[in-house]
N, C-alpha and C positions, 0 to 999 in steps of 0.2 A: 504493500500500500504506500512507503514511504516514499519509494520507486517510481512509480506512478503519480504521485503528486507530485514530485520533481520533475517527471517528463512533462507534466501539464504546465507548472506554473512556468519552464523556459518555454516551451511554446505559447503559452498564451504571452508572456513579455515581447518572444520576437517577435509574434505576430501584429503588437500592437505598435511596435518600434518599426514594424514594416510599414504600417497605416500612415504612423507618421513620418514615415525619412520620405514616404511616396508625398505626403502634403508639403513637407520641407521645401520638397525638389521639384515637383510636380508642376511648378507654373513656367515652369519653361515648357513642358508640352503642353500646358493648357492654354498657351498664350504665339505654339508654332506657327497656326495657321493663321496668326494674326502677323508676328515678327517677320514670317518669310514675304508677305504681301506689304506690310508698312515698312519694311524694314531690305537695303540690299544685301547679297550676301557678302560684300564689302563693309557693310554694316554691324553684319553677325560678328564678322572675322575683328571688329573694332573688338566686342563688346566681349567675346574672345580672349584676345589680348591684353585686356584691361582685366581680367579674371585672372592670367598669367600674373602679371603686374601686383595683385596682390597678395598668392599668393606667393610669391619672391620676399615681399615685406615680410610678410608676416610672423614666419618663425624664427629670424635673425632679429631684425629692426622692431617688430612687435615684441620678442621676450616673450612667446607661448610655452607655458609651461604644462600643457595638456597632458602630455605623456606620463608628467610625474604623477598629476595630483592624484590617482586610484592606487597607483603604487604608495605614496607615501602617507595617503590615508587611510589606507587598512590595515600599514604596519604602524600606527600610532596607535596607544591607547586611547578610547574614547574620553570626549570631551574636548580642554582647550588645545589640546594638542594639531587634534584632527581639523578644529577650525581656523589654528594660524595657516594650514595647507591650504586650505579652501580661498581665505583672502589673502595670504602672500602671495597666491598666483595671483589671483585677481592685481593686487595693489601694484606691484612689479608691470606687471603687462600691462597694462590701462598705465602707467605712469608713462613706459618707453613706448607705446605705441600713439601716446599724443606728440609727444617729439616728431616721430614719424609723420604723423600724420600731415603737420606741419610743416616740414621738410619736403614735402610731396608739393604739398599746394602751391608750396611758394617757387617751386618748381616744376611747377605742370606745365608751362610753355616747353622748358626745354623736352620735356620728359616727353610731352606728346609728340614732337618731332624723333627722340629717339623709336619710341615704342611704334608709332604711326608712319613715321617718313610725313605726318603733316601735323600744322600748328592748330587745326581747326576744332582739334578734340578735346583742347585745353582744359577747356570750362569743364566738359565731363569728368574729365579727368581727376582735376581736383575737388569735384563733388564727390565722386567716388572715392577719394582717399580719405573720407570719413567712416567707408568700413573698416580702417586699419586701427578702429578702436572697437565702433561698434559690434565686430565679427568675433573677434577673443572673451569679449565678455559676455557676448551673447552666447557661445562656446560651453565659457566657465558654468554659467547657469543648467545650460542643457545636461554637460557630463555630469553633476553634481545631481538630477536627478535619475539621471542613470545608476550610478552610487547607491542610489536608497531605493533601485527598483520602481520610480514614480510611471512607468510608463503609459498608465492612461493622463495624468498629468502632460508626460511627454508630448504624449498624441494630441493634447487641446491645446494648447504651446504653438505648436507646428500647424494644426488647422487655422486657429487665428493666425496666425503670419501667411497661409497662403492665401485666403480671403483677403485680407489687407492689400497684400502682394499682386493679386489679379484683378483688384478693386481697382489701385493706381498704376498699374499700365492699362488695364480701356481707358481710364480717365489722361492721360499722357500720352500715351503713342496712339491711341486710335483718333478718341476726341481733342485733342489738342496740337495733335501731328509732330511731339518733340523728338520721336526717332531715338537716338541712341539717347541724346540725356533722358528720356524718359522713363527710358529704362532701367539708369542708372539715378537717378531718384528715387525710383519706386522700389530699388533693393535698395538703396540706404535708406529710407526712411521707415520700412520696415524693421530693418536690422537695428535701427537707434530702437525703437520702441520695443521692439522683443528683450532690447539687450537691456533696458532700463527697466522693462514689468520683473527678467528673473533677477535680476540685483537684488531689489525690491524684498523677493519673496527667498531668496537667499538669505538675504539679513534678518528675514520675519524666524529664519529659522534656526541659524548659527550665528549668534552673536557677534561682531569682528574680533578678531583677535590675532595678532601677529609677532612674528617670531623670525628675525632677521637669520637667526644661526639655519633655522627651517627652509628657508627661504634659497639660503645659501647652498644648502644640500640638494635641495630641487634643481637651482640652477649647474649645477657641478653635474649633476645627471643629464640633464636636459644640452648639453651644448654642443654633444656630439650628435644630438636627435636632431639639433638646428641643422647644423653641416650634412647632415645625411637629408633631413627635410628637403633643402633645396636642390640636393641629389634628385632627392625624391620628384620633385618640383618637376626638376630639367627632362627627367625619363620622361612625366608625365604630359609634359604640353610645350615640350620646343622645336614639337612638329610645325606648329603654328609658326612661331622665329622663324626659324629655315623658308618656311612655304613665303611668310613674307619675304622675308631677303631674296630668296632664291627665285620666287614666281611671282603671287600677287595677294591683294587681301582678297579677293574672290575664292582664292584658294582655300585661304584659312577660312574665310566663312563655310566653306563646302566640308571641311574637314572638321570645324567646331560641331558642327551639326550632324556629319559620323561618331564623332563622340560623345555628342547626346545622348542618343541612340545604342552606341555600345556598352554607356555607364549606367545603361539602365538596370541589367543585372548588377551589379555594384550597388545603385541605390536603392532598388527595390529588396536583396536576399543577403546582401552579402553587407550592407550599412546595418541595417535593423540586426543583423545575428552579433555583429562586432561588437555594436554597441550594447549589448549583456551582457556579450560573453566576452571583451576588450578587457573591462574592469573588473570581472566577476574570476578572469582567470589567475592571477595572483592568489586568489584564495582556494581555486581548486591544484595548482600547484603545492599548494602545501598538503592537501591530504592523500592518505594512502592510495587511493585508486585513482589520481591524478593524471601519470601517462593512459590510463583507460579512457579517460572523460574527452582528454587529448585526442586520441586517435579516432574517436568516437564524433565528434567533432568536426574534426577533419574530414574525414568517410561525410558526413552529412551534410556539410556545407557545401563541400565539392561536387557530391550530387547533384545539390542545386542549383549550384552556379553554371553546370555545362547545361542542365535542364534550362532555366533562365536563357543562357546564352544561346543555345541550341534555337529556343524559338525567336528571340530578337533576331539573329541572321537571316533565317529565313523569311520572316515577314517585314524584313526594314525595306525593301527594295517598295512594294505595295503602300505600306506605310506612309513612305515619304512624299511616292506618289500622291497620295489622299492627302497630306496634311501641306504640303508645299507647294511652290509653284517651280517649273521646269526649270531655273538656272540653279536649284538646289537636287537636282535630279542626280546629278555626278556622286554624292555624298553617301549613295546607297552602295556602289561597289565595294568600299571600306569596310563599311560596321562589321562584318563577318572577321575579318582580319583583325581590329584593334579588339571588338567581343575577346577572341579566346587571348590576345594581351593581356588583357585586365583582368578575364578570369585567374590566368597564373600566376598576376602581379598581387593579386587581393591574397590569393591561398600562401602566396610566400610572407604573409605575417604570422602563421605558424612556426615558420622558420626563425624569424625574426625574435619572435617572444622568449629564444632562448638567449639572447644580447640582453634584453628589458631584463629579465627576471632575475640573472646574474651580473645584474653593472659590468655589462660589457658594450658601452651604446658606441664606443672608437670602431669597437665592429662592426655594427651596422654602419655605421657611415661609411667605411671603408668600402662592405659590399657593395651600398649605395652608389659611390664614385666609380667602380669596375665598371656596373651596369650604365652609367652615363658617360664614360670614355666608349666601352661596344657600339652605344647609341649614336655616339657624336661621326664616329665611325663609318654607320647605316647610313647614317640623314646625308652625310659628304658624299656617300658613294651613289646613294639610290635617287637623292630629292632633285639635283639637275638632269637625272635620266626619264624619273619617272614621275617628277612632278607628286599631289595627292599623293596615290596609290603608292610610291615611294616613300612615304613620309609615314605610311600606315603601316606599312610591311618593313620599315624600321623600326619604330615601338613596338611590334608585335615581338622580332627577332631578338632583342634589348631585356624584352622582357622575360623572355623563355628564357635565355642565358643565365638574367640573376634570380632566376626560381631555381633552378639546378645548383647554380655557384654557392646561394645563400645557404641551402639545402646542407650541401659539401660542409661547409665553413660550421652552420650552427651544430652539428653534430656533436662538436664540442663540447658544448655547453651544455645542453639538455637536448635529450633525444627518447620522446617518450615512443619511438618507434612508429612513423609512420611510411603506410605505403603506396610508394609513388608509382609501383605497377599500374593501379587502380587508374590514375592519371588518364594511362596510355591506354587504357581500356576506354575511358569517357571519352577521350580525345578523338580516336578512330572508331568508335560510334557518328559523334557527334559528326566528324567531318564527313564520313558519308551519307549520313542524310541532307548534309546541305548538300552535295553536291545532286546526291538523287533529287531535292526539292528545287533548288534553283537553277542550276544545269543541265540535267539531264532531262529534266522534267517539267519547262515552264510552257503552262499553253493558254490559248485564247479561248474564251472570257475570261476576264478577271476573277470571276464567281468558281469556274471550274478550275482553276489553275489555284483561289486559294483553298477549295475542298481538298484538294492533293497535296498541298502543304500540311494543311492538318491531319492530313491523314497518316503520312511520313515522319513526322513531327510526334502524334501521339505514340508510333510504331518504335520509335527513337527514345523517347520518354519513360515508355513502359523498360527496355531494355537499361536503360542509365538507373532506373529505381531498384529492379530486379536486381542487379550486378550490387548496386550500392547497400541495399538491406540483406543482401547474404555476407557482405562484407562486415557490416556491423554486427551479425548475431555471431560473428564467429571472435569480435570482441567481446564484446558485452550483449549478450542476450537481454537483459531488464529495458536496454535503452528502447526498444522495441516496443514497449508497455503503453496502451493508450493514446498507439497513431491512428492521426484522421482516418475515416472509413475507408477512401480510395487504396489508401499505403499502408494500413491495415491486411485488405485485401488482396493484397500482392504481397506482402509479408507472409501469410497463411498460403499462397498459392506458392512460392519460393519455398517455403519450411516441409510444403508437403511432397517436394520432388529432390 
């Protein structure tokens, strides 16, 4: 029984931290068929760019101390100890990232010329360098009720901010025709307001209290996460840089909007499970059946994420069609290539969590920088041959390298035993249904061409579940206790053969 309430209460948290990372993020598709028609994809590739832009700021020049605060407040004892962590991140970051933010503004001329190649985005520019405060604190707030499991709080958080968020862009770029600043208003003025209701309800709840020596130890952890961050950063979006320098902002607009598209798995399975089980893993580390919960974990998420990714490739192409207009049409060749990127970029923080958990963060950042010399590598060789699709099938390569490397490396540290056969098994599933859904197999009507998608897709689904829940009973059989009906059913049909 004890078993089973635990299966329930992680799934009911992710599934509720899915509802909201989907509202979090969600106004970007809910607002595509509006941005591609108000908006060039010259446009996108700005608004893009200026995403790049900050987060570059942020984990250097902001002082984000995110990674610490779950580590450093579950091994304090309760009380004032656990709340100088709470606001010495806060105080620290919100002090250096109004500097920043300042620093930005007063140099938004020139910055728009470097970032842009034009002076005209100034003004956006340093409007938006009001999330280089707004965004960390608004951050602090949300991890903090992750921490205490708030997640239907979570979830009402994140609904109001997307209503706010879809309220003021019709109000801005549709009725008022402001185009990019409108868009970048209507995320920072969200983001101020989000970030000042959870302060608010932060303090209603932990007292302040601060502790410079605490403070000091957070930052001594955190500054090889910085260095590795903007690693992080660079693998993740200097596909965009290159396509501008190299080609055009049309480019990057075409390529922001493949990677819409492909971090959808990322935000919808792979956001929502981190964010439980990110903070929540530190304390199963320490107990006995820890490498179990680890592999168990792992096996399940990865499931999902090829399952997620599996259907996003296949129906981006139709998608984009319906929600876009023709000059963002190019944008659908991609998503299938940067999908399984970010699939193996997200599961290699398994690998990683064995740097976190043992203060070794100089290794992570080091694997970090491997995978962003590989990348720099890609993008030189493929992005003047192959434009886009170059620049896609560079991050994918980049990425597959330091999921294996990091892999190698964290073995070290903690290796609760996981198996990367399982991978190569998703993997060549996965890749032959797309090729049977979108290559082999596209036909006219749109109607009948996406019945066959779904039909290859469900056929591909049932086989990555199958594969996945024989994987898991032959860890831990319990974890299997009290799945939804469908995966239930297929558990019981796998267990009987």
């Amino acid at each position: 029984m004890a078993a089973k309430r635990k299966s329930s209460s992680f799934l009911g948290h992710t599934a509720t931290y899915a509802v909201a990372n989907l509202a979090r993020r969600f106004v970007g598709f809910v607002m595509l068929p509006i941005y591609t028609r108000y908006l060039t994809p010259a446009d996108y590739g700005v608004i893009g760019l200026m995403m790049v832009t900050l987060a570059v700021f942020e984990p250097i020049f902001g002082a984000r101390l995110r990674m610490a605060v779950p580590k450093f407040y579950f091994d304090a004892p309760e009380g004032r100890e656990r709340r100088t962590v709470i606001w010495g991140a806060l105080g620290l970051t919100s002090a250096v990232s109004v500097l920043s933010m300042v620093a930005l503004i007063l140099l938004r001329g020139v910055g728009s010329e470097i970032i842009f190649g034009d002076r005209k985005y100034a003004l956006a520019l340093g409007i938006f360098a009001v999330n280089l405060v707004s965004r960390p604190v608004e951050d602090n707030g949300m991890v903090y009720l992750q921490m205490h499991s708030r997640s239907r709080l979570f979830l009402a958080v994140s609904m109001a901010k997307l209503l706010l968020q879809v309220a003021l862009n019709v109000l801005l770029v549709v009725y008022w025709r402001e185009g990019v600043l409108g868009v970048v208003l209507s995320g920072v003025i969200s983001s101020v307001a989000l970030g000042l209701g959870l302060t608010l309800y932060v303090a209603a709840c932990e007292a302040p209290a601060f502790d410079w020596g605490m403070t000091r130890r957070m930052v001594q952890f955190c500054w090889p996460l910085w260095l590795s961050g903007l690693a992080g950063l660079y693998t993740g979006s200097a596909g965009g840089v290159y396509l501008r320098i190299l080609d055009n902002l049309t480019a990057v607009g075409r390529l922001e909007l493949g990677l819409r598209f492909a971090a959808v798995a990322g935000m919808v399975i792979w956001g929502p499970f981190i964010q439980h089980w990110g903070p929540m893993s530190y304390r199963y580390f320490k107990e006995p059946d820890g490498p179990r919960k680890f592999r168990v974990a792992f096996v399940g998420i990865a499931m999902a994420l090829f399952l997620g990714g599996l259907g996003i490739s296949i129906f981006a192409e139709p998608a984009i069609r319906l929600m876009a207009t023709k000059p963002f049409y190019a944008a659908a060749a991609v998503v299938p290539i940067l999908t399984f990127g970010f699939v193996l970029n997200n599961l290699r923080w398994f690998f990683n969590f064995g740097f976190l958990v043992t203060e070794h963060t100089k290794v992570s950042s080091a694997c970090q920088y491997v995978t962003a010399v590989v990348m720099t590598v890609a993008y030189l060789l493929l992005v003047p041959r192959y434009g886009l699709m170059g620049a896609a099938e560079a991050q994918c390569f980049a990425f597959g390298v330091s999921f294996v490397y990091t892999r190698h490396i964290s073995r070290r540290y903690y290796d609760p035993g996981f198996n990367l056969g399982l991978i190569g098994v998703f993997s060549i599933v996965s890749i032959v249904a797309y090729l049977c859904a979108n290559v082999l197999l596209p036909v006219e009507p749109i109607v009948i061409d996406l019945l066959i998608k779904s039909v290859i897709w469900l056929a591909a689904a049932i086989a990555l579940v199958v594969v996945g829940i024989r994987t898991i009973r032959t860890i831990d059989a319990s974890a299997l206790i009290n799945l939804p009906w469908p995966l239930d059913k297929l558990n019981r049909v796998a267990s009987e053969r």
